[in-house]
Each structure stands twice: as C-alpha cells, then as structure tokens.
C-alpha positions, 0 to 999 in steps of 0.5 A: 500500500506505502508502495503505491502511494509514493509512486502516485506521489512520485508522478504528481512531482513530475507531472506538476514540474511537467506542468510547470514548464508547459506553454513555452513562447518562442524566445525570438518572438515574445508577446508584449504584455504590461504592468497592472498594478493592485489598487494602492500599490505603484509597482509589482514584484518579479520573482525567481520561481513560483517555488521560491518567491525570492524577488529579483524585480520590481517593474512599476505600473505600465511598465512594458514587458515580455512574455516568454512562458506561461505556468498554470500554478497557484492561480497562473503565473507569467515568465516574463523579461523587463526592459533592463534585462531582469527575467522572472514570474509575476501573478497573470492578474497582475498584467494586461494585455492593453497598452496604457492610455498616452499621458494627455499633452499639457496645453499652455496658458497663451499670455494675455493680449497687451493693453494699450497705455492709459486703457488698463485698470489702475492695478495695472500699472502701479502694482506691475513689476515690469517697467511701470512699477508704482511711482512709474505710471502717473494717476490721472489725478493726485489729491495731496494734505499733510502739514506745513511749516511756514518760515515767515519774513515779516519785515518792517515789524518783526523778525522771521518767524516760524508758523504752522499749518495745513497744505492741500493740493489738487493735480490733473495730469495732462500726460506722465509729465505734465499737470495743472495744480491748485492749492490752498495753504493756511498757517496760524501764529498766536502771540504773532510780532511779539504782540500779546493776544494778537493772532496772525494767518496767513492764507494763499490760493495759487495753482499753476503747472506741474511737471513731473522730472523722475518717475523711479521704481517707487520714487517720484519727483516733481517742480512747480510754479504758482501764482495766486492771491496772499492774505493776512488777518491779524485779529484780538477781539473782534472781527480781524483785519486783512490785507490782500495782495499778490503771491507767487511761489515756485519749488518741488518735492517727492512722493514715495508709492506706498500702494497703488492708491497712496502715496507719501510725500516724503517733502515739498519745498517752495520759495513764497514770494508776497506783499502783504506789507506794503500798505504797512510800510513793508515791501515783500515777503520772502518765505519759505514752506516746507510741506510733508503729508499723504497723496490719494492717487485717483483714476486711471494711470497714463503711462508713456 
C-alpha cells in the first residue's frame, strides 16, 4: 500500500514540474504584455520561481514587458523579461494585455493680449513689476494734505518767524509729465510780532503747472510754479483785519508709492514770494514752506 502511494506521489512531482514548464513562447518572438498594478500599490514584484518567491524585480505600473512562458500554478503565473534585462514570474492578474492610455499633452496658458497705455485698470500699472512699477505710471489725478511749516519774513515789524499749518493740493495730469495744480495753504501764529493776544494767518490760493522730472521704481519727483492771491488777518477781539495782495511761489518735492492708491510725500519745498506789507510800510515777503503729508492717487494711470 506505502508502495503505491509514493509512486502516485512520485508522478504528481513530475507531472506538476511537467506542468510547470508547459506553454513555452518562442524566445525570438515574445508577446508584449504590461504592468497592472493592485489598487494602492505603484509597482509589482518579479520573482525567481513560483517555488521560491525570492524577488529579483520590481517593474512599476505600465511598465512594458515580455512574455516568454506561461505556468498554470497557484492561480497562473507569467515568465516574463523587463526592459533592463531582469527575467522572472509575476501573478497573470497582475498584467494586461492593453497598452496604457498616452499621458494627455499639457496645453499652455497663451499670455494675455497687451493693453494699450492709459486703457488698463489702475492695478495695472502701479502694482506691475515690469517697467511701470508704482511711482512709474502717473494717476490721472493726485489729491495731496499733510502739514506745513511756514518760515515767515515779516519785515518792517518783526523778525522771521516760524508758523504752522495745513497744505492741500489738487493735480490733473495732462500726460506722465505734465499737470495743472491748485492749492490752498493756511498757517496760524498766536502771540504773532511779539504782540500779546494778537493772532496772525496767513492764507494763499495759487495753482499753476506741474511737471513731473523722475518717475523711479517707487520714487517720484516733481517742480512747480504758482501764482495766486496772499492774505493776512491779524485779529484780538473782534472781527480781524486783512490785507490782500499778490503771491507767487515756485519749488518741488517727492512722493514715495506706498500702494497703488497712496502715496507719501516724503517733502515739498517752495520759495513764497508776497506783499502783504506794503500798505504797512513793508515791501515783500520772502518765505519759505516746507510741506510733508499723504497723496490719494485717483483714476486711471497714463503711462508713456
């Protein structure tokens, strides 16, 4: 009885390594067969024999491989070669037959259609990196407020003295260089001509061109002359006595971009000429502002 069941066993080995090595495929004209990968998994493994699972490779999905032999053991297995040269068995399920889809060609992005000068939104302009950044293109409009520092000449009755105040200014930009400004300007003294009580203000109403000299990557410098009307009240009690007469001022300054919509005038500087005096016994006036504040850029810049 031993006997017989040594023999059945002896040619179910042969019979299983016989079984092994069935459908061979001809080594000079492999089939084509790809990697199919498990869900989860970005590669599968080679193995040596379908006896000794020892790994020799492990070919990643859609990988192209041949096929040399087919075996039928646990479940069917493949003999197949890799592209490097690297011979083994991986799981039938575990390829396929038809060739993975072609990546899709990215199609790039086409660059927006340029704009003409002066067509873009204001964001186009002073916040651009290129060539128009900040204070390089010139808004449409500028309102400008801030302090204002007075050193007042006021011979025949006193000696120069400093007075304070507020200037505010108004620019319509004809193109990048060139602008129409008005302003108004007021400076206050108590105390004024060493006289106790006696309350002293000084206000001018001028305008005239602007021109814009540098446009820099932030900075920007500007001249200007004005022309307009000077006036003193001095006043204790009661209603204040004014004297009026012609003024002029001519000078310039710089503003620094802060955003697109704001500036900083980081200094203005103005030579004021008046005659408010004379029917005092005076002749001129030889002042001088200094002005420092916040510039609201408005509208649409213009560029060259």
């Amino acid at each position: 009885m031993w006997k017989r069941s040594l023999f059945v066993l002896g040619l179910g080995l042969i019979s299983s390594h016989a079984f092994a090595q069935a459908n061979p495929v001809d080594p000079a004209t492999p089939s084509v067969a790809y990697i199919r990968c498990p869900a989860g998994q970005s590669n599968v493994f080679l193995y040596q024999s379908v006896t000794k699972f020892e790994v020799v490779s492990s070919p990643k999905c859609d990988d192209r491989v041949d096929v040399l032999g087919q075996v039928d053991t646990l479940g069917g297995y493949l003999r197949v070669r890799t592209a490097d040269g690297k011979e083994g068995y991986v799981p039938q399920d575990q390829t396929t037959t038809v060739a993975p889809a072609k990546p899709r060609i990215a199609i790039a992005p086409q660059p927006p259609a340029p704009v003409a000068a002066g067509e873009g939104s204001v964001l186009a302009g002073p916040l651009s990196r290129g060539r128009s950044s900040f204070g390089y293109d010139i808004p449409r409009a500028e309102a400008f407020g801030g302090y204002s520092y007075l050193s007042t000449d006021w011979q025949p009755l006193a000696n120069r003295s400093g007075v304070h105040g507020w200037n505010g200014s108004g620019t319509f930009n004809l193109n990048p260089w060139l602008g129409v400004e008005g302003g108004v300007t007021e400076n206050y003294q108590r105390n004024c001509l060493g006289a106790a009580g006696l309350n002293c203000t000084i206000l001018t109403v001028m305008g005239g061109p602007k021109v814009t000299v540098h446009r820099g990557s932030a900075l920007t410098a500007f001249t200007h002359g004005q022309v307009g009307i000077g006036s003193l009240s001095m006043s204790i009690t009661g209603a204040p006595l004014t004297w009026r007469d012609l003024a002029w001022a001519v000078g310039g300054g710089a503003d620094y971009a802060v955003t697109n919509r704001i500036s900083v005038r980081v200094g203005q500087v103005d030579y004021l000429r008046t005659k408010l005096f004379q029917s005092l016994g005076g002749t001129q006036q030889n002042d001088l502002r200094i002005s420092a504040g916040v510039v609201l850029r408005i509208g649409r810049v213009i560029t060259e």
